[in-house]
Structure formats: C-alpha cells, structure tokens
N, C-alpha and C positions, 0 to 999 in steps of 0.2 A: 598424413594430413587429410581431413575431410572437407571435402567441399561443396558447400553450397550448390542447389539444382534450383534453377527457376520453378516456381511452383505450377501446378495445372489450374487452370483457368475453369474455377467449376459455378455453377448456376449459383447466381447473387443470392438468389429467395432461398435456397436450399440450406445455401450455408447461413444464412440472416437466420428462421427457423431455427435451424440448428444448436447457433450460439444463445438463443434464446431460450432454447430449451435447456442450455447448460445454466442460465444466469437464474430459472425459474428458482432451481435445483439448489444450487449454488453460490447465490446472488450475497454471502458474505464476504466471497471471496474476489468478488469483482471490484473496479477502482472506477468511476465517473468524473467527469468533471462538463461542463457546457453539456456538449451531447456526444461527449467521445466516452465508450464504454470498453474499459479494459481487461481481461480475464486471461489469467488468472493477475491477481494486482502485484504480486513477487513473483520473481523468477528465482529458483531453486536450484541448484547444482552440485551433489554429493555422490559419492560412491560411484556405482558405475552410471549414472545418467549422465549421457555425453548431449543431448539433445532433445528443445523440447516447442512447444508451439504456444505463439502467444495468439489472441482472438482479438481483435479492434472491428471497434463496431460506432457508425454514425446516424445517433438515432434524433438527427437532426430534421430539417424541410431541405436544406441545402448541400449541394455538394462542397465538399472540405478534400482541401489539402494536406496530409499530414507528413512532416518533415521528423524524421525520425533520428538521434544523435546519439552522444554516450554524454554527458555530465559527469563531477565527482559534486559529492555530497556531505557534509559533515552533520550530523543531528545533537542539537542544542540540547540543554540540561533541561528545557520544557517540552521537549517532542518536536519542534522546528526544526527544519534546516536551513542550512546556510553552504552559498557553492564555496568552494577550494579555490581560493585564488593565488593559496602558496603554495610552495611542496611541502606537505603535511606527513612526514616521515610514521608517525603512530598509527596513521592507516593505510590497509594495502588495498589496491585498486583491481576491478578484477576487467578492465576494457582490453587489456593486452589479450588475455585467452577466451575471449570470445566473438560470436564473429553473429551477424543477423543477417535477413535479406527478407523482402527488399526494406529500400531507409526510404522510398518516399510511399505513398499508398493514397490511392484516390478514390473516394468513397462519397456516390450518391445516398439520395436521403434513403433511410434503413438498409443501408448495404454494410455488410461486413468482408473480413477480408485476415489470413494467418499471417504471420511474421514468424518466421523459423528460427530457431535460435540453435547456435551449436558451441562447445569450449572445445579447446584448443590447447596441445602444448600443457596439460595441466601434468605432464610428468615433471614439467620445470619449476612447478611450483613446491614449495617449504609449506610443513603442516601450518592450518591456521584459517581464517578465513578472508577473502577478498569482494569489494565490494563496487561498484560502479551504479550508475542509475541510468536506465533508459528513459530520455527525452521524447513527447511526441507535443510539435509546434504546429497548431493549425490556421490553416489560411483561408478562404473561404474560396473557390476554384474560378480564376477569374475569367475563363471564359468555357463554361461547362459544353458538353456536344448536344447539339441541340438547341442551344438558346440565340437567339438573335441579341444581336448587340446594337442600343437605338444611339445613333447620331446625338452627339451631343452639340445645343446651339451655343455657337462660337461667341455669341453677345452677351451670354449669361454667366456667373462664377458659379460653379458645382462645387459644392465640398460632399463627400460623401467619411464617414468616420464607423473603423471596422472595425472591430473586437478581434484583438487575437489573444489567446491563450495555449499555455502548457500544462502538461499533467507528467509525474515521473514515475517510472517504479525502479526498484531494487533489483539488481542482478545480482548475486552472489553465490561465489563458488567458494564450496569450503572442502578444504585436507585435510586427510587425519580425523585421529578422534576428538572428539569435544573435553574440555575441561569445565565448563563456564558453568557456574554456580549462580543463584539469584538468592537474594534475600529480602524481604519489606520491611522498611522501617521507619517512624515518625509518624505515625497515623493520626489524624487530628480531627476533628471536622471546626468544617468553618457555618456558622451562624450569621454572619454580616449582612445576609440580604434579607429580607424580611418573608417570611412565609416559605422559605425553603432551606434545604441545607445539605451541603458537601462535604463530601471527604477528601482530603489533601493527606497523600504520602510519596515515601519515595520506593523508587525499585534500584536495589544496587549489583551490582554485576561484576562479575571475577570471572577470569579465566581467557580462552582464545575465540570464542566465536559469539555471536549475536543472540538476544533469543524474541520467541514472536510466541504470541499468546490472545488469550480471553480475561478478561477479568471478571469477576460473579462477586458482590456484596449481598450478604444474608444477614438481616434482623433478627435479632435471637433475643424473644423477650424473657420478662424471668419467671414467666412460666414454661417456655420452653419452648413458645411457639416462633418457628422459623419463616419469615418472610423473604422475600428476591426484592432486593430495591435497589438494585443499580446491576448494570452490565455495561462492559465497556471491550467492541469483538476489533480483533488486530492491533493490539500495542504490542509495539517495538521495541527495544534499547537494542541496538546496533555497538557491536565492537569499534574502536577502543575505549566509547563510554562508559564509564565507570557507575553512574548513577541517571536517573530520568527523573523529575519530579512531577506528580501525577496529579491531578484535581476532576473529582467525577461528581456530581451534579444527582442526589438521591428522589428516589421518588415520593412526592410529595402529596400525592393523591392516595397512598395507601394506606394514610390514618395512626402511621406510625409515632409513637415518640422517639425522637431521637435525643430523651437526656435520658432516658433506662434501657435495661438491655447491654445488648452488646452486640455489635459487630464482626462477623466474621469474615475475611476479604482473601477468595482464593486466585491466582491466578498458574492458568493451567495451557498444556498443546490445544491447540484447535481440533475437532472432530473430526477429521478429514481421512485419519488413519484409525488413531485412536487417542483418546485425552486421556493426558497424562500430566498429575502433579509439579506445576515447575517450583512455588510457595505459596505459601499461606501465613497469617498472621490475622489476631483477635483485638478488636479496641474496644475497653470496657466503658460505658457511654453513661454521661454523667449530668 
C-alpha cells in the first residue's frame, strides 16, 4: 500500500508563477469555473502511472475555501451530466482505488496549492475502464488571518447572500487494452438562426473505455480551397455511452458559403503526446 505524506509547505508566489507558467503553455488543458483554476482538468491513470499531482489555483481578490469530495457521474446523450443516485451497474466507479490529500485547501487571493493523487489495489481491478469525479465546493473563508471582524449592530437585520459554487473533473483508471472504436454519423447542418450556421452530428462509441478528443471542421470549396471554421478542443463520450450528440456553432465571418462545398469534420488525440486519428467523416453541402 502507498501512503500518502503531507506535502512541503513551499513559497505561495513561487508555486502561483509556477502554475502560471504551466496554464501559459498549456492553458487548453486547464478547467475554470468563478476563479478556481484547475490543471490538468482530467486526471489519467493507465499503465504503470500509479501517481500524479493536480494544481488549484485561486485567482480570485478573496480568500476561498475549497472542500474537496469524490461524486459519481453519468454524461447525458447531449454532453451533460447528471449525479448517480442509484446503483447504476453499466458503469464502474473508480473512488474505491484511489486516494487524494489533502480534501480541504485554503487559498488567498492568487495563491495556488498541489493535491496528490495516488490508485490503489488496482491489481483487483478486471480490464476495463473506471471512473469517478473529483468535487471541489467553495466557500468564501469566513474568518481569513488577518482580518478584523466589525461588530455587528444588534438593532439592525444584516442579510448578507454568498455565492457558492462547484467545478468537477474526471478520475479515471483504465485496465487492459482498449477496444473502443468511434465512428460519426448524421451530420447535418442547421440554418434556423438567421446569419449563421451549425453543424449537428453524432459520435458513436463501441467497445470498453472512453475517448477524449479535438474536433477540427474544414471548408472544402469546389475549387478546392480548404478553410478552418469550426474547432471544438476536449470532447468527451465517456464509457458506457454509447452515442454523444454534437452541435458546433461555424464560423460566420469567414465569407464562407455553406450550401457549396463540402465539409470535412475530423476528430482526433490532443497534442500533448502526439495526434492521432480517432474519425473522420465528409458532409456534401447543399
């Protein structure tokens, strides 16, 4: 069993810098939400990576609380999710083999701070993939060091009303080898709003494990000239979904026709290693 070591307590600015300089870099891969900055936005677990470090950062004026949890997750046939409120036997949960520290983390304004992440016991796991979602709940830190706390007059009613919010990522440890096939199908575009226009298809998905991707739409007139009018960076379909249906939003300022032509619509791995083909498919535009 490995266990968890309290981490060292190193210079706030140094490491704030730090993860800044990785979000400069990297800033696709990061997740936000209010002013909590997450990086990397999925946590990974394959092969031999037993261990790995998440970066939260609060690029807030205030100091925040953040409450950190495990959730279960299910992802809707539009890219939504919805929490698990029942035992959902088609998907496997990965909160049993993995373990974090610390769960609470208190962070002034532009302070960052690691969360260590390790799995566990994954000799007990059956090939396949599992998945759980890390929770972080912030609270705004009700009595920071440093701040004087003014008397409140006892003759008055105070209401004060505070924002809290969540943000989640993906934990997922996968066994064995992949099976998982994608294919694109029903590509259409939609015309219904006036002076722009979308493409609506689906991604369908076979086999045992998830997949995560780029999406890249190219213009292809019938002379041949190749335009970029749509990107769409970190789509999901998550195991045991079977299908995702997709709506992306083309660019309308690059003077394109979109009833000639065609369409070419690839979706590929992220560059982070190296991209790699996951499908492709042509809509002949009319």
């Amino acid at each position: 069993m490995i266990l968890l070591t309290n981490p060292k307590k190193y210079n706030t600015t140094r490491i704030f810098l730090l993860f800044w300089g990785i979000l400069i870099f990297m800033s696709v891969d990061s997740k936000g939400q209010g002013n909590l900055l997450l990086y990397p936005k999925r946590i990974v677990f394959e092969g031999t990576k037993k261990s790995q470090v998440l970066n939260v950062a609060n690029t807030g004026k205030d100091t925040v609380r953040y409450f950190i949890s495990v959730i279960q997750l299910k992802m809707k046939d539009d890219g939504g999710f919805e929490t698990i409120v029942d035992s959902d036997s088609s998907q496997k949960f990965a909160d049993k083999n993995f373990r974090f520290f610390p769960r609470i983390v208190i962070l002034g304004p532009n302070e960052s701070q690691t969360v260590k992440m390790q799995v566990i016991n994954m000799s007990q796991l059956t090939p396949g993939e599992y998945r759980s979602h890390l929770y972080f709940r912030a609270e705004p830190d009700k009595a920071p060091l440093g701040e004087e706390i003014t008397p409140l007059d006892t003759g008055s009613i105070s209401v004060k009303i505070v924002a809290v919010f969540g943000i989640s990522i993906p934990v997922i440890i996968r066994v064995g080898e992949s099976t998982t096939a994608v294919t694109l199908s029903d590509a259409v575009m939609d015309y219904q709003k006036e002076s722009t226009a979308s493409l609506k298809l689906n991604f369908n998905r076979t086999g045992n494990m998830s997949v995560y991707g780029d999406i890249a739409v190219d213009h292809i007139s019938l002379q041949g000239k190749v335009t970029r009018v749509g990107i769409a960076k970190g789509m999901a379909l998550y195991a045991p979904n079977p299908v995702r249906h997709f709506n992306l939003s083309l660019d309308k300022n690059s003077g394109i026709n979109y009833h000639k032509g065609k369409l070419h619509i690839s979706y590929t791995t992220q560059p982070d290693a190296k991209s790699e083909k996951i499908a492709e498919t042509d809509l002949e535009l009319n």
